[in-house]
C-alpha positions as CSV (number, residue, x, y, z in Angstrom):
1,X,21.7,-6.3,-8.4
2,X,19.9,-9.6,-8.9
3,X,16.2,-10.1,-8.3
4,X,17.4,-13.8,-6.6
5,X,18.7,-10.9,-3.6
6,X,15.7,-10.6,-2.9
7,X,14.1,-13.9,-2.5
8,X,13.1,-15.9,0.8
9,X,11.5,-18.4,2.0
10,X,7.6,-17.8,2.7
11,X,5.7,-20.8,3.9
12,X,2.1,-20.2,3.3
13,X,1.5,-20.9,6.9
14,X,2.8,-17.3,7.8
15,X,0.3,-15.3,5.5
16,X,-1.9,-13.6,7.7
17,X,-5.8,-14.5,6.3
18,X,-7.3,-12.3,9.0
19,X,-6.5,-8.6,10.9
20,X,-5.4,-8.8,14.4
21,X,-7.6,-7.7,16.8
22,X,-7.8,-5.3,18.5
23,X,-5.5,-3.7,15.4
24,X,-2.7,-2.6,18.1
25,X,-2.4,-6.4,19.2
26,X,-0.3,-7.1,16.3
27,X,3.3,-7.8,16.8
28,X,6.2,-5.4,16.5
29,X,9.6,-6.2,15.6
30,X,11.6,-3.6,16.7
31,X,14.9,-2.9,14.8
32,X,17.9,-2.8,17.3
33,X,20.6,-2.5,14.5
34,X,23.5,-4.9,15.3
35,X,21.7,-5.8,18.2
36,X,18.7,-8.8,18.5
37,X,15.5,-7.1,17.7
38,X,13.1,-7.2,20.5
39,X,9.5,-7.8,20.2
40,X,6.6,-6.0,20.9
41,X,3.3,-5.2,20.3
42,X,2.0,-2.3,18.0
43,X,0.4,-0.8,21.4
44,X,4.0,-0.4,22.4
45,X,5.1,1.9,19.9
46,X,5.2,4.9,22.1
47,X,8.3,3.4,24.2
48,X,10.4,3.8,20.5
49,X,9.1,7.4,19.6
50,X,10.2,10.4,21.1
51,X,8.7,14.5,21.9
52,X,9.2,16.0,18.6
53,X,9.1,13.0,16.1
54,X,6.7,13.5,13.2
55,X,4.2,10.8,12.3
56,X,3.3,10.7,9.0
57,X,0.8,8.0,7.8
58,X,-1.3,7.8,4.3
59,X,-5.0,8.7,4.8
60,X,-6.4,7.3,1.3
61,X,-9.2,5.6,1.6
62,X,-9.6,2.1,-0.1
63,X,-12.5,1.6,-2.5
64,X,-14.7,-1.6,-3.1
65,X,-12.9,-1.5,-6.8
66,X,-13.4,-5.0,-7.5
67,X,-16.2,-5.9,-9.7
68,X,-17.7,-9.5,-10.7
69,X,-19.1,-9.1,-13.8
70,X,-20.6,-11.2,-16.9
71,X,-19.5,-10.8,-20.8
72,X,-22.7,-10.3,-22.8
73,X,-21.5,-14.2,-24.0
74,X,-22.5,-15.3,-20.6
75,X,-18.7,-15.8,-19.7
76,X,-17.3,-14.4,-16.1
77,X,-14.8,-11.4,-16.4
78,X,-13.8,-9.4,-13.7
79,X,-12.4,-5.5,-13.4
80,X,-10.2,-3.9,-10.7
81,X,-10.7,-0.2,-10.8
82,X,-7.1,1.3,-10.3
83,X,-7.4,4.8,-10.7
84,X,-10.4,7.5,-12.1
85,X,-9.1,9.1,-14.9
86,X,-11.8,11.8,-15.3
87,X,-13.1,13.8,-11.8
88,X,-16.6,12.3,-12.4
89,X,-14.7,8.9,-11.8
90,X,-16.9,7.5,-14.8
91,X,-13.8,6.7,-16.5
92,X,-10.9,4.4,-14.8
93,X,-8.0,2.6,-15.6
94,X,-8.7,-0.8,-14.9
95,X,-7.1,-4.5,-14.7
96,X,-9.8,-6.7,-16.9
97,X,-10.4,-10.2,-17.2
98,X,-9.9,-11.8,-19.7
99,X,-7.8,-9.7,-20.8
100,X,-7.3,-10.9,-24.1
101,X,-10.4,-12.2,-25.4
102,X,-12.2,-8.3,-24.5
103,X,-13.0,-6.0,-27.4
104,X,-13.3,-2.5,-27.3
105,X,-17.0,-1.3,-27.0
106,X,-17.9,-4.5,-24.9
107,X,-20.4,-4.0,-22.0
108,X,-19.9,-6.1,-19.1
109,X,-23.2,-6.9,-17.0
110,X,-23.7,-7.4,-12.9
111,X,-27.0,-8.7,-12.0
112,X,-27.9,-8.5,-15.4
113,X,-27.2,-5.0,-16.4
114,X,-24.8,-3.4,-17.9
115,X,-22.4,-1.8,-15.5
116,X,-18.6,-1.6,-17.2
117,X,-18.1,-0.6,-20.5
118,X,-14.3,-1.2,-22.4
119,X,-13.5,1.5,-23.9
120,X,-9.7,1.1,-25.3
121,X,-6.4,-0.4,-23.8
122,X,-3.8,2.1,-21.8
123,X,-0.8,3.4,-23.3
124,X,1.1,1.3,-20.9
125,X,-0.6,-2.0,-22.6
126,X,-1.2,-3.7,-19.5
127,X,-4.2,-2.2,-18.3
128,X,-7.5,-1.2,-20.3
129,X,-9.7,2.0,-19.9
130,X,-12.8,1.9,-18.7
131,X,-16.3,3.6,-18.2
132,X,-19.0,3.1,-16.0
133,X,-22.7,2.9,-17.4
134,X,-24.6,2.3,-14.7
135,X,-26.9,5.0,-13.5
136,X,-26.1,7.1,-10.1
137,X,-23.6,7.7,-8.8
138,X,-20.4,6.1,-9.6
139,X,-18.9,5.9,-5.7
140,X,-22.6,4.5,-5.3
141,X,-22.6,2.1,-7.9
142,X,-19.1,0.4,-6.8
143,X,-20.4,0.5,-3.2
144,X,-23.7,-1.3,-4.6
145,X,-21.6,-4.6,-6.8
146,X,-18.1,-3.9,-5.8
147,X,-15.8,-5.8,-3.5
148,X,-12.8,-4.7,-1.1
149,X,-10.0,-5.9,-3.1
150,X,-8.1,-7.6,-1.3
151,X,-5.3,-9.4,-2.4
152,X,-4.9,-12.7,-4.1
153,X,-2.7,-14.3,-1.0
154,X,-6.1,-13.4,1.1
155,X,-8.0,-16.1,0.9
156,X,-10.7,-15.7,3.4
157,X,-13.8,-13.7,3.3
158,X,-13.7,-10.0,4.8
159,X,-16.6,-10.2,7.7
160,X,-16.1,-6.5,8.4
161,X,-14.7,-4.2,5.2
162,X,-13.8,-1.9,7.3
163,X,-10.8,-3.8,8.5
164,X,-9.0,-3.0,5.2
165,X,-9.9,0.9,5.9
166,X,-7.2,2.7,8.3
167,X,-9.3,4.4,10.8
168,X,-8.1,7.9,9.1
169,X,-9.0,7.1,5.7
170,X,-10.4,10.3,4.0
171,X,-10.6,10.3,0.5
172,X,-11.7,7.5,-1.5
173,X,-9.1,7.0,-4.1
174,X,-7.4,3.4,-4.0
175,X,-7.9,-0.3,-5.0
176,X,-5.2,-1.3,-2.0
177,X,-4.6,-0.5,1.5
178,X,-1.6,1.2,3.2
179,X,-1.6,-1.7,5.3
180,X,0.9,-0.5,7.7
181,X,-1.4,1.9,9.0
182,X,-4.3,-0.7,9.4
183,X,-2.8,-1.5,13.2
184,X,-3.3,2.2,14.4
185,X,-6.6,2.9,16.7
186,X,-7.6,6.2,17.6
187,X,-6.5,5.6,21.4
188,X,-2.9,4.7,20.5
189,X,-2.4,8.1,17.8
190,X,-4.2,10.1,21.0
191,X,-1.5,8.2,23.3
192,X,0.9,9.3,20.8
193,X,0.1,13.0,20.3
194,X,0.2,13.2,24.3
195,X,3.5,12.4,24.2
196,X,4.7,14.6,22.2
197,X,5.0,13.0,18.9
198,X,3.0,14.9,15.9
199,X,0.7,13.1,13.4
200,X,0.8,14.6,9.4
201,X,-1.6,13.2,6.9
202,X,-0.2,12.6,3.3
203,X,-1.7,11.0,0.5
204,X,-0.7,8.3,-2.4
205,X,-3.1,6.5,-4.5
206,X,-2.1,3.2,-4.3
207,X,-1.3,1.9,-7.9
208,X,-1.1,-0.9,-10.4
209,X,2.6,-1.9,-8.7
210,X,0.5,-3.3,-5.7
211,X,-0.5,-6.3,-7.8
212,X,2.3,-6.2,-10.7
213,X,4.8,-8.9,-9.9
214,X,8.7,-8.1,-11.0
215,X,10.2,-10.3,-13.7
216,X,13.5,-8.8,-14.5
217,X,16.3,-10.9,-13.7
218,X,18.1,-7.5,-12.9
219,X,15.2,-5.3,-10.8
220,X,16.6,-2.4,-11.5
221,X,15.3,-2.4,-15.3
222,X,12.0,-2.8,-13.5
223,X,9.3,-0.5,-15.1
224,X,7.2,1.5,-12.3
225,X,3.9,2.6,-13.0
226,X,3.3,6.2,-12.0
227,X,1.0,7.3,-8.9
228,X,-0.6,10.1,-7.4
229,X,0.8,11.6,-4.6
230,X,0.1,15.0,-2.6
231,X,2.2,16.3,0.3
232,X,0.8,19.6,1.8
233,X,3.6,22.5,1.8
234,X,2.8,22.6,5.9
235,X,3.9,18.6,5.8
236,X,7.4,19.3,4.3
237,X,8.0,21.9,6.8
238,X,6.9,20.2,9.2
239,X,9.2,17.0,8.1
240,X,12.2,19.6,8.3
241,X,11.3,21.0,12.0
242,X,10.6,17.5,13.2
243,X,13.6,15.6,15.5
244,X,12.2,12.3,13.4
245,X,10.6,11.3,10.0
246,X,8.3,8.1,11.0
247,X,6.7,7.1,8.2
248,X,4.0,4.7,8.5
249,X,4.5,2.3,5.4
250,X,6.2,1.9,2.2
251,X,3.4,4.4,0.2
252,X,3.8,7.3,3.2
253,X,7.5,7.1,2.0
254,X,7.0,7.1,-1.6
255,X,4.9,10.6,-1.3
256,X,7.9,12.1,0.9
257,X,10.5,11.1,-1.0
258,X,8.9,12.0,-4.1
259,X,8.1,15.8,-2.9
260,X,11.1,16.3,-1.8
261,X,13.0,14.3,-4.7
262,X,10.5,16.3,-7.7
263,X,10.3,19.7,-5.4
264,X,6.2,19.6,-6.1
265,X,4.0,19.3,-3.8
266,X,1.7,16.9,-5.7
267,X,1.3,15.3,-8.6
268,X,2.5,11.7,-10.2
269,X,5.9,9.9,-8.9
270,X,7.7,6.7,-10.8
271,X,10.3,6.8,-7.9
272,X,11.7,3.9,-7.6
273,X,13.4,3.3,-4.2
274,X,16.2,1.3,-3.9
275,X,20.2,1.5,-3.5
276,X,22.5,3.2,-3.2
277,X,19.7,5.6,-2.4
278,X,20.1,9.3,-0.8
279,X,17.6,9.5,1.7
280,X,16.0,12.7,1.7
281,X,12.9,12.8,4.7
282,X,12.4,9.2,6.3
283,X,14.1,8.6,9.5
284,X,12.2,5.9,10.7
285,X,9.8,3.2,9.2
286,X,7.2,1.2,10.6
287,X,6.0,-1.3,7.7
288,X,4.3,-4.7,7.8
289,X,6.4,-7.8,6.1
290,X,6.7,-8.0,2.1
291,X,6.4,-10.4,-0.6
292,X,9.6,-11.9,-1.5
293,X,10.7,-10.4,-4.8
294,X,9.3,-7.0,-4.7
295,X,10.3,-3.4,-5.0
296,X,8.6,-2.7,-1.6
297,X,11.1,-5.1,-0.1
298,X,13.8,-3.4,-2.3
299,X,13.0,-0.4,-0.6
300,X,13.4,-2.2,3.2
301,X,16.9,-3.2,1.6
302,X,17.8,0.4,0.3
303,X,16.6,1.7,4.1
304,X,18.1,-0.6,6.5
305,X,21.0,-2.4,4.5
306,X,21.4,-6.6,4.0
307,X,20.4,-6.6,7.7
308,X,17.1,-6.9,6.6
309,X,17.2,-10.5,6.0
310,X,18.4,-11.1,9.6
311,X,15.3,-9.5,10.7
312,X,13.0,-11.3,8.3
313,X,14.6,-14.5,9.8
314,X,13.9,-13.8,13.0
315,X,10.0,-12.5,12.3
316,X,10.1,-16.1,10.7
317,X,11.5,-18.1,13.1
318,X,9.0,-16.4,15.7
319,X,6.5,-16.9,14.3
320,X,5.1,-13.3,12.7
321,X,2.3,-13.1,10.3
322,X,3.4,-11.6,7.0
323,X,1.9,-9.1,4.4
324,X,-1.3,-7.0,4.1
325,X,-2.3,-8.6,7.7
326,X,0.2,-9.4,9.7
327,X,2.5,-7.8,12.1
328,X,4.3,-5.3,11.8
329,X,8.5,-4.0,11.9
330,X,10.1,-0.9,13.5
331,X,13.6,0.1,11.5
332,X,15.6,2.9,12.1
333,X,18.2,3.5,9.1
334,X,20.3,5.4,11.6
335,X,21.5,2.0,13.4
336,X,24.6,0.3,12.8
């Protein structure tokens, strides 16, 4: 396996700067197999889901985790607050800026006071650890000088923050979106459960491999950063009774596969999905287009087979948008 496999032509033209609206109005490439896709709109998705299929969709709830700060120098620097490593969420792990000119002990200031204080750099190297100083509470203080972090191929300003929220985010816990699930409304999952088709809540935090590009030549030696994942016991039985799987993006798999791979529950995955891979839950997946070069595109490979890059084509030929706000695809690994 060669990273190069996974490489294609993305003209920047075709990264989406803005959310459709409404969120169902964005397109749907639905997976035929051998056959031409057909195209469709996210509205549509009942016609391709059956009585009995489960829905499964990650309700974490996105954070404003990115924070403009000032060195006590009167430099710029900048955090992104990946994950709380202590349940007061004082102390995080954290990507800093600049990275290599920070010292351990330094405060960093917003509007003049201290806010972020670097404590040490992670085991992992790449990352520092963190603590906030400001006073309040610490959900508070982000909501009071952090950002939605969006990601670096987002160029435009967010009007409405919100629009990087799925409207069933619960928990605050990550510094990314499951973006897949930003095109559901509440009318289309009411649509859905009226038809017979189940909706199950899991959650992964989404991690550090969001924004970490892959640079092995050979993917597969590709180190994965670990994330937290909980699937309730009632989910995995309800995965087993259900007709279908339909898991609503890449991180929705990652928590399935990972319970049922580890046999807990919850707890912190490294899976690393791609093939020859035994599929143990997913059925179906509806994801938005990746970055070329990724493990989340690895993953698209391991689930639908080379075919993927006929379907990419086509999205790209059409016309799609691509990544966090574009459209969206419908595979079925079942099809020839």
């Amino acid at each position: 396996m060669r990273l190069d496999d996974f490489d294609y032509p993305l003209p920047p033209e075709r990264i989406a700067q803005h959310p459709a609206e409404p969120r169902d109005s964005a397109r749907l490439l639905v997976d035929q197999g051998s056959a031409a896709p057909l195209h469709r709109r996210v509205r549509d998705l009942g016609e391709y889901l059956r009585e009995g299929d489960l829905l499964v969709v990650n309700d974490t709830k996105v954070i404003p985790a990115r924070l403009r700060l000032t060195r006590e120098t009167g430099g710029a620097a900048e955090a992104l607050l990946l994950e709380p490593i202590d349940g007061e969420r004082r102390t995080w792990e954290a990507m800093v800026r600049p990275a290599k000119k920070m010292r351990a002990g330094e405060e960093l200031l917003a509007a003049g006071t201290p806010l972020v204080r670097v404590l040490r750099r992670s085991h992992a190297g790449d990352t520092m650890i963190v603590e906030l100083i400001g006073e309040g509470d610490p959900l508070a203080l982000l909501q009071a000088h952090g950002e939605m972090p969006l990601p670096p191929y987002i160029t435009a300003p967010l009007e409405q923050p919100d629009r990087y929220q799925t409207v069933y985010a619960n928990l605050p816990a990550s510094a990314a979106a499951p973006t897949a699930g930003l095109h559901f409304t509440p009318a289309l999952l009411a649509q859905l459960e009226s038809a017979g088709v189940r909706t199950a809540t899991v959650e992964l935090v989404v991690g550090l491999d969001t924004f970490k590009p892959v640079s092995e030549a050979d993917p597969r030696h590709h180190t994965m950063h670990s994330e937290r994942y909980r699937v309730p016991s009632e989910v995995l039985q309800a995965c087993r009774d259900a007709r279908r799987v339909v898991a609503v993006g890449t991180t929705s798999v990652r928590a399935l596969e990972s319970a049922a791979t580890l046999g807990a529950a919850e707890g912190r995955t490294r899976i690393f999905i791609h093939r020859p891979y035994d599929w143990q839950l997913v059925d179906v997946l509806m994801t938005n287009f990746h970055l070329p070069r990724t493990t989340l595109l690895m993953m698209i490979d391991a689930f639908v087979g080379p075919r993927w890059r006929r379907l990419y084509d086509e999205a790209l030929r059409e016309e799609y948008r691509f990544l966090s706000f574009g459209d969206a695809m419908l595979l079925d690994r079942s099809l020839n």
